[in-house]
N, C-alpha and C positions, 0 to 999 in steps of 0.2 A: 299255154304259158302266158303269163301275164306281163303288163308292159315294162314291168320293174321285176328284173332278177332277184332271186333270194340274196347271191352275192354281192349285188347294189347296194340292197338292204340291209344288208351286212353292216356293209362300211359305211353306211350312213348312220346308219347308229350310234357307231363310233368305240364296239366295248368289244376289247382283244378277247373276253371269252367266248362272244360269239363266232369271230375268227377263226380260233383254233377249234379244229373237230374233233380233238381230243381233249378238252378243256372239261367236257361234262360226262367224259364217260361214256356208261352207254346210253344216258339222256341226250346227245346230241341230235338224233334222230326225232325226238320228239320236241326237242328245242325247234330244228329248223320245221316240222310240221306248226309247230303253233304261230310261225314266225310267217310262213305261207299261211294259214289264215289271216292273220292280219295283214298283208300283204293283199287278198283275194276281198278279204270284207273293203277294204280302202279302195279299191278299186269299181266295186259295186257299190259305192258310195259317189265316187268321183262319176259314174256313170247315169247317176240319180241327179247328180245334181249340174252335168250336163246335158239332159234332154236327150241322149240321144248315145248311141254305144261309141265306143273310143274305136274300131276298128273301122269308122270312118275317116279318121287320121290316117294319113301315110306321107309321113310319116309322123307319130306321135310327136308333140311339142315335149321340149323338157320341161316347162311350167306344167303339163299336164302330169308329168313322172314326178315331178317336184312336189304335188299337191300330195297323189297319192304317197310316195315317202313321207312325210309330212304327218296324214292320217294314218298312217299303220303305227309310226311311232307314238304317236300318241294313246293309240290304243295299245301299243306295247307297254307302255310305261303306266299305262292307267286303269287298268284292269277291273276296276269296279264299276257299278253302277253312277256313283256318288262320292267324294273326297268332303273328310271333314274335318275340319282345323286348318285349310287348307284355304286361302285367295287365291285364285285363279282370275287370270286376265288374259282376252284375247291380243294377240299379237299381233302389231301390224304388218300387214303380207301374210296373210295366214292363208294355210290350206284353200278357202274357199277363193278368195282374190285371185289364187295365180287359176281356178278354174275360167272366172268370170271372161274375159274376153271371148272363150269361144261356147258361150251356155247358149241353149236354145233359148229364147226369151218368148214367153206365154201368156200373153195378154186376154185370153178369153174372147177374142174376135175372129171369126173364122170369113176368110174373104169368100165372095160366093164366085 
């Protein structure tokens, strides 16, 4: 299981039909499968871009769960490759920030 719950991720979203389980029928099953992909992709992203796996934490940071919600919604909501007609701006405190404090940092010097 991952460090962020499907029902986190629920409610972080913030859309009562992802809430109700009866809201899609018999799609809800594959709602919450694609909803745990993005959940699992975000997480092997936040783990790429901390140096190092998250079950090093114990206990995980919420900036760490923060980031990953963060990136799953965004891939939630953004589903293409590419958006067009569309300006897109990064936002400050983004996904990537709240990893920074605990990244592995790799200077290419390895002490002997």
């Amino acid at each position: 299981m991952g460090i962020v719950t499907l029902s986190f991720f629920k409610t972080h979203l913030g859309t009562d039909d992802l809430l109700d389980v009866d809201a899609f029928g018999g799609l809800s099953n594959a709602t919450d499968e694609l909803l745990q992909h993005y959940l699992d992709a975000a997480e092997e992203w936040a783990v790429s871009c901390l140096g190092k796996p998250i079950s090093d934490f114990n206990p995980v940071p919420a900036s760490i769960k923060q980031a990953v919600c963060m990136m799953a919604a965004h891939l939630y909501q953004n589903r293409e490759a590419a958006l067009v007609g569309i300006n897109v701006y990064a936002l400050p405190h983004g996904a990537a920030d709240f990893l920074r404090p605990y990244r592995v940092e790799v200077t290419g010097y390895v002490a002997e």
